[in-house]
N, C-alpha and C positions, 0 to 999 in steps of 0.2 A: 504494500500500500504506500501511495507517496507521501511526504511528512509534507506538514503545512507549513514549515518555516525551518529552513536550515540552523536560522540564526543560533534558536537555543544548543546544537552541537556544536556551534561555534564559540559562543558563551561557555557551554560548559567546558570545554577544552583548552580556552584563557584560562578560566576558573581553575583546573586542577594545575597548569604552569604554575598560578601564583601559590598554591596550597605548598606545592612540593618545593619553589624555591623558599616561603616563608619557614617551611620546617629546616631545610637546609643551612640556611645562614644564622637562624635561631639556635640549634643544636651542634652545628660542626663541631664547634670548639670544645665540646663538654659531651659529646656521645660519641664512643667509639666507632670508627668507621665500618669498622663490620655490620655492624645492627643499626648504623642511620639509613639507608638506602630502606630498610624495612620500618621502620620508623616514620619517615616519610612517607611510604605505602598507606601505613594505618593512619596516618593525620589526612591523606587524602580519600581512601576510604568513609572514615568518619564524619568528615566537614561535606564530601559531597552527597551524604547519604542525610545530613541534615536539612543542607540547603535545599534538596529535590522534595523532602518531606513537606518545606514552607512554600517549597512552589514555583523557585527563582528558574527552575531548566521548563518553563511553560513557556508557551508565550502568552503574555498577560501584559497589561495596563499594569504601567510604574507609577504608583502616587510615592508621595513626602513619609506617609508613614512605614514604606518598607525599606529605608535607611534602620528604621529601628529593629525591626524584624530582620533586616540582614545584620545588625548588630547583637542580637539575641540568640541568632542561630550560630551566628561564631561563636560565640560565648560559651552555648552551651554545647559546639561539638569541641571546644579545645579541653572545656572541664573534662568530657568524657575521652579525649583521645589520649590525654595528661595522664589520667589513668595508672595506666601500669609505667609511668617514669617516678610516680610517688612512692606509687608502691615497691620503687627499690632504694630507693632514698628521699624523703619528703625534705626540702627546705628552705629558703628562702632564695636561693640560686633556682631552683628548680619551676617556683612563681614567678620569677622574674623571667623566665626562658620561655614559660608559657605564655606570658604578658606580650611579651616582644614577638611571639609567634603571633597570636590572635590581633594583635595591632597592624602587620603587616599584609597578614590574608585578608581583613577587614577593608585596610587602604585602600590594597591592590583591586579586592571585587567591586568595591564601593565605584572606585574611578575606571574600571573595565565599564561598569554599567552606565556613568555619566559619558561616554564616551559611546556608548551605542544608545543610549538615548539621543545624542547628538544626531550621528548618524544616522538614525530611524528617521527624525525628525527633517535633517535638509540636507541630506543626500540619497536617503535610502529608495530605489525607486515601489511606486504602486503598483503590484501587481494588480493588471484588468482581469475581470471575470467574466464570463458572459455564461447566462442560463439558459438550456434549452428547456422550456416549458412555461410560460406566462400566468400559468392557473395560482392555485390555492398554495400548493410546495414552492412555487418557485417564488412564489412573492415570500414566503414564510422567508424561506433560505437567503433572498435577498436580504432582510429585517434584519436579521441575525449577523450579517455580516457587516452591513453598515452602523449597530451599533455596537462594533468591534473594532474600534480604528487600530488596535497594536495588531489585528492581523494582518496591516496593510495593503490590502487588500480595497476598490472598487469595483462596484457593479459597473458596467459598460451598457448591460441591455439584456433583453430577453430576445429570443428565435419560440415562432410559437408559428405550426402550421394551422391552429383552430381560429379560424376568422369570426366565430363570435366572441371568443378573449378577446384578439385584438380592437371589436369593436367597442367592448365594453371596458376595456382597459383603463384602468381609475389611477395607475401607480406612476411614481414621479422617476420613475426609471423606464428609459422608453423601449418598446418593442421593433427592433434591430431589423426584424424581415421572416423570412421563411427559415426551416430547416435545408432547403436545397440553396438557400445566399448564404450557408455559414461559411465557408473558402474568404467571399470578399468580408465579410463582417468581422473575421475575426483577422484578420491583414489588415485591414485600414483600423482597427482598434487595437492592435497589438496585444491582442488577446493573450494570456500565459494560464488560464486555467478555463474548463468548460466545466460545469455542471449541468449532470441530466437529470431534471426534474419532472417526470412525464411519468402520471399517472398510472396510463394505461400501457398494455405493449403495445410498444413501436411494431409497425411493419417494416418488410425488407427495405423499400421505397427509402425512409426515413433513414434507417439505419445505415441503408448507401449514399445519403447525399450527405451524412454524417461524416462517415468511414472517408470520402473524399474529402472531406471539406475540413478537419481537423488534421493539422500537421502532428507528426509523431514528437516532437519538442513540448506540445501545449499538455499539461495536465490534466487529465477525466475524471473528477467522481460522478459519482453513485450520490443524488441527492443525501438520502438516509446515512450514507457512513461517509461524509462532510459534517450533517450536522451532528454524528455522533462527536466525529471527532472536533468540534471548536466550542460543544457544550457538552460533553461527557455524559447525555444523556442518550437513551435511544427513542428515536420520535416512534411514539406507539401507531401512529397515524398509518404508518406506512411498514408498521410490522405485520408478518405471522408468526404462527407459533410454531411449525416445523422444526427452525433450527435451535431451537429452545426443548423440543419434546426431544429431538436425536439426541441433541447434546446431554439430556441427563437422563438416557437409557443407555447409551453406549458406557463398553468397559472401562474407558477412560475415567469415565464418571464415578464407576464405581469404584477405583480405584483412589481417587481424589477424595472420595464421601469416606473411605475407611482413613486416610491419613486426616482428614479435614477431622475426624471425632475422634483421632488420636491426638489432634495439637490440642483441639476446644478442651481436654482434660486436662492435660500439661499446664495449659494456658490458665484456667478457671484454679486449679489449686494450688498454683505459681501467685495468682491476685489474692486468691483469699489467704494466704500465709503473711504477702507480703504486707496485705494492705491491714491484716487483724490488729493492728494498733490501733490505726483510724476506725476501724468500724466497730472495736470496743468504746474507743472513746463517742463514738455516733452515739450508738444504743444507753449507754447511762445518763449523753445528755437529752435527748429523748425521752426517757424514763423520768428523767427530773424536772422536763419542760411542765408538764402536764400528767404526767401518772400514768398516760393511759398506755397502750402495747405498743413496742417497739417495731414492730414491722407491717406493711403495709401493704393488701394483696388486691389484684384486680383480674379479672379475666382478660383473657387477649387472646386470637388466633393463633394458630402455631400451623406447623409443618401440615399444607394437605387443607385446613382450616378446620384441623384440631382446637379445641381449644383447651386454655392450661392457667394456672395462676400466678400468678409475675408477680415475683415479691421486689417490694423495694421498702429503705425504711422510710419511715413514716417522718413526712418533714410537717403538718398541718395538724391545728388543731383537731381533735377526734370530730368532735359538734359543729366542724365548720364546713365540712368536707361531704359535697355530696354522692352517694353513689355509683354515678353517672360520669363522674369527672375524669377527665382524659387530661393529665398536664404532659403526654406528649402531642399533642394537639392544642391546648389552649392555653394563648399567650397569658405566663404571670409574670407580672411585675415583681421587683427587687422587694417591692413595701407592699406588697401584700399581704393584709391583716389576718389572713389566714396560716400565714406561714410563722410556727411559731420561729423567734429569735435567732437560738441556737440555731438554726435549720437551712438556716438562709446561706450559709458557707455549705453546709452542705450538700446543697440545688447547686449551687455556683459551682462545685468541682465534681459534680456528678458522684458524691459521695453515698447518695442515699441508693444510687442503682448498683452496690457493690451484692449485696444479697443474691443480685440474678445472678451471680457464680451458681448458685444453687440449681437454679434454672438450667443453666448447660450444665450443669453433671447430672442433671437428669434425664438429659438429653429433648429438654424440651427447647432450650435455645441455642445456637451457638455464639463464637464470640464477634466473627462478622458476620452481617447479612441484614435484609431490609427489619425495619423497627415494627415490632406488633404494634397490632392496634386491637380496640377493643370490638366485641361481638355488633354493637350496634356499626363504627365504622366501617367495616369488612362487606354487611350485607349492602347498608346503603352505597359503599364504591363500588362495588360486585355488581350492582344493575345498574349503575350512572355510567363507568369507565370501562371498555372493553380491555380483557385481557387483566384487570385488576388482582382475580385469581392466580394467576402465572408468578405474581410475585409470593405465592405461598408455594410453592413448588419445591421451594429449600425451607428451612431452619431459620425462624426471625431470628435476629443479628443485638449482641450488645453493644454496638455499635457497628456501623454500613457508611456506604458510598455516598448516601445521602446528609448522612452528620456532619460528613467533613467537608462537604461541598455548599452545602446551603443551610441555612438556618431556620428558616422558616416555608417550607416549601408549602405549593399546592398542591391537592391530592395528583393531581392530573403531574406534576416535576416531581413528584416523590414517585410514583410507580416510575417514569421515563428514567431516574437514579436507579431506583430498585432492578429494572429488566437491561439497564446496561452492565451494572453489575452481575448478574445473573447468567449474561452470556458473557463474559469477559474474565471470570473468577478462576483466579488459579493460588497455590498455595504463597508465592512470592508478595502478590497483589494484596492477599487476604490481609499480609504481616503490617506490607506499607498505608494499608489502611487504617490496620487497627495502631500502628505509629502514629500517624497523621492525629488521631480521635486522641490517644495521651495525650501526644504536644500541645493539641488545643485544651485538654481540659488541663493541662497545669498549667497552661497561659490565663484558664481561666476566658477564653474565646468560642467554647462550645457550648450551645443553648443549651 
C-alpha cells in the first residue's frame, strides 16, 4: 500500500541520527567503548518507541503545545533508558550525563521539527488530488482532506460520468469532466494522487478510459483505505462483513485468540500486583467516604452480546447514582456533586476501573478491545447502526483504539475505531495500544 507522506520516515531517520549522536558524545568519555555502541542502540530504541507512542512519526498538525509533549516524552524515555546505567553505579556524574543526553536529543528534535515546519510551510510543494466519483464518498473524502492541511495535500476536482451529479452539483470543488478526459485533466493539473470513489462497479468502458488515462507515476487509492488511513477509522458506509467473518474463523485467528488470552492473564495479574497499593488505598478511602460498599457493578455486553458484570470501584455517592447510569457515555464534570471527594483523583487516572482485572481473568474482558457498553446501549445501536454487532465479535477491551484516539466519540466514530481495530489487530499493535492508554492516563489526558 502507498504511505501518505514520506516525510515522517524522513523525520524519523533525522530523529534517530540525533538520538545516537546525543548518547555518543554524552557517554564517550565515561562508558567503555565496548558497551557504548549498544548503549546507544537502547537510548535509540527507547526514545523512538516513546516519541511514536505520542504520535511525533504521524503526520499531524504541529501546535505550540507539543514543544511540551516532545519535552515530556524525552524526559520520560531518558528516565527509562538511564535505567540500567544507575543501576551499576547511581550518582551525581551519572544525572549529569543523563541531563546532557536529554538536552541534546531534545534541541536537536525540537529544531529538526522547526525546520520542517518551515519547509512544509514555503517550500514544501501541494500534492493535487483528483477524485473519480462526484457522489456522497467523494464529496465525504474530499471534506476530510481539506480539513487536513498537514497532509498537504489539494483537491483539484472530481471526474464523474453521472450527469445528474454533475447537474446537481452543490460543492465548491468543481467537476473536472468525464472518466474518458482523465489523461488531459490530470496533465494540465498535475495531478500526483487519484482516488476512486465510485459506488457502484465500474464497467470495463470506465475502467479503460481509466487504465489509459492514469500515468503509472500518479498514486491510486481505494476511497475506503484512504480514508482509513488519514482517520484511522474504517468508514462503515462502504464496508462488508466478509473480511471480518474470514479473518476470525481462519487458523491464524485462532492462533492469535490462544496467545491474545495468554498475554490478557500475564497482563491483568502483572496490574493487579503492581497496582494493589493504589487500589488498597482506593477501597478504604471509599469505605470512609460514605460507608457504603466498595465496588461498583453494572451490566455490559461482552463477547457474542453476552452479557456480564463490570466491576469498577465505586467513585459516587451510593443515593446519588442512578441505575441507568453509563459514565462511559455521559459526560461528568470535574465538580460533580455526585462524585464523592476522594474519588475525583480517582476518575482522573482511571483508578476506579483497576477491578476489571477481575473481569479478564474471567475471561469476560480483555485488556485491549472496543469499550462495553450497557444492555440498553447495545440494543438501541444494534437497530440504528449497521454492522454495530461486529464490534462484539471479540472481547470488550480495558482499554481500545478508540481511548486513545478520541475522547468523546459518537456512536457512529466509536464503532468506525472499534471495526478498524478489529481488522487491523495483531499482538505488537495490541501492546502499542494499551502503551499509548498508560501514557495518557498518567499524563492524566484520558477521559
Amino acid at each position: 500500500m502507498p504511505v501518505i507522506s514520506r516525510s515522517v520516515f524522513v523525520l524519523a531517520a533525522v530523529d534517530a541520527l540525533i538520538i545516537m549522536f546525543a548518547a555518543l558524545y554524552s557517554f564517550i568519555s565515561f562508558v567503555p567503548v565496548s558497551i557504548l555502541f549498544y548503549l546507544m542502540l537502547w537510548f535509540l530504541l527507547i526514545t523512538m518507541l516513546v516519541l511514536y507512542i505520542k504520535g511525533f512519526y504521524e503526520v499531524r498538525k504541529y501546535k505550540p503545545a507539543d514543544i511540551y509533549l516532545l519535552f515530556e516524552g524525552i524526559t520520560i524515555a531518558t528516565v527509562f533508558a538511564g535505567i540500567p546505567l544507575c543501576l551499576t553505579g547511581f550518582n551525581i556524574i551519572t544525572v549529569l550525563l543523563l541531563i546532557i543526553d536529554a538536552v541534546i536529543t531534545f534541541s536537536g528534535i525540537l529544531a529538526v521539527r522547526i525546520i520542517y515546519l518551515i519547509y512544509a510551510k514555503f517550500m514544501k510543494t501541494t500534492k493535487n488530488v483528483l477524485i473519480i466519483g462526484a457522489g456522497q464518498d467523494g464529496k465525504l473524502i474530499a471534506e476530510e482532506i481539506q480539513s487536513r492541511p498537514e497532509l498537504g495535500m489539494k483537491v483539484v476536482g472530481f471526474l464523474d460520468d453521472n450527469m445528474n451529479t454533475i447537474e446537481d452539483e452543490d460543492s465548491t470543488i468543481p467537476i473536472l469532466g468525464l472518466t474518458c478526459d482523465s489523461e488531459a485533466v490530470i496533465k494540465d493539473n498535475n495531478v500526483k494522487i487519484v482516488i476512486i470513489a465510485v459506488k457502484s462497479r465500474m464497467d470495463t468502458t470506465i475502467l479503460t478510459d481509466l487504465i489509459k488515462g492514469i500515468p503509472l507515476a500518479v498514486k491510486v487509492w481505494r476511497m475506503p483505505k484512504f480514508y482509513e488511513k488519514i482517520t484511522h477509522r474504517y468508514l462503515v458506509s462502504k464496508m462488508t462483513v466478509n473480511w471480518l467473518f474470514y479473518a476470525c474463523v481462519k487458523k491464524k485467528a485462532l492462533l492469535f485468540a490462544y496467545i491474545k488470552r495468554f498475554c490478557d492473564i500475564i497482563a491483568s495479574l502483572a496490574i493487579i500486583i503492581i497496582t494493589s497499593p493504589l487500589s488498597l488505598i482506593a477501597a478504604i478511602g471509599i469505605k470512609l467516604s460514605d460507608f457504603g460498599p466498595v465496588f461498583f457493578t453494572q451490566t455490559r455486553i461482552g463477547k457474542f452480546g453476552k452479557p456480564f458484570k463490570m466491576i469498577k470501584f465505586r467513585t459516587m455517592y451510593q443515593d446519588k447514582v442512578d441505575a441507568n447510569f453509563d459514565d462511559d457515555l455521559t459526560e461528568i464534570k470535574y465538580d460533580d456533586k455526585r462524585i464523592m471527594p476522594f474519588c475525583k483523583i480517582l476518575r482522573k487516572f482511571h483508578i476506579d476501573e483497576l477491578p476489571q482485572m477481575i473481569n479478564i481473568l474471567r475471561g469476560e474482558m480483555s485488556i485491549v478491545g472496543p469499550r462495553p457498553v450497557r444492555e440498553e446501549v447495545y440494543y438501541e445501536n444494534r437497530e440504528k447502526l449497521p454492522y454495530w454487532e461486529c464490534r462484539n465479535w471479540v472481547r470488550p477491551g480495558w482499554c481500545g483504539w478508540q481511548q486513545v484516539n478520541s475522547c468523546e466519540p459518537t456512536s457512529e466514530e466509536r464503532l468506525e475505531y472499534d471495526l478498524y481495530y478489529i481488522k487491523h489487530r495483531h499482538i505488537i499493535w495490541e501492546f502499542i495500544i494499551f502503551i499509548q492508554f498508560v501514557a495518557k492516563v498518567i499524563c492524566g489526558r484520558c477521559k
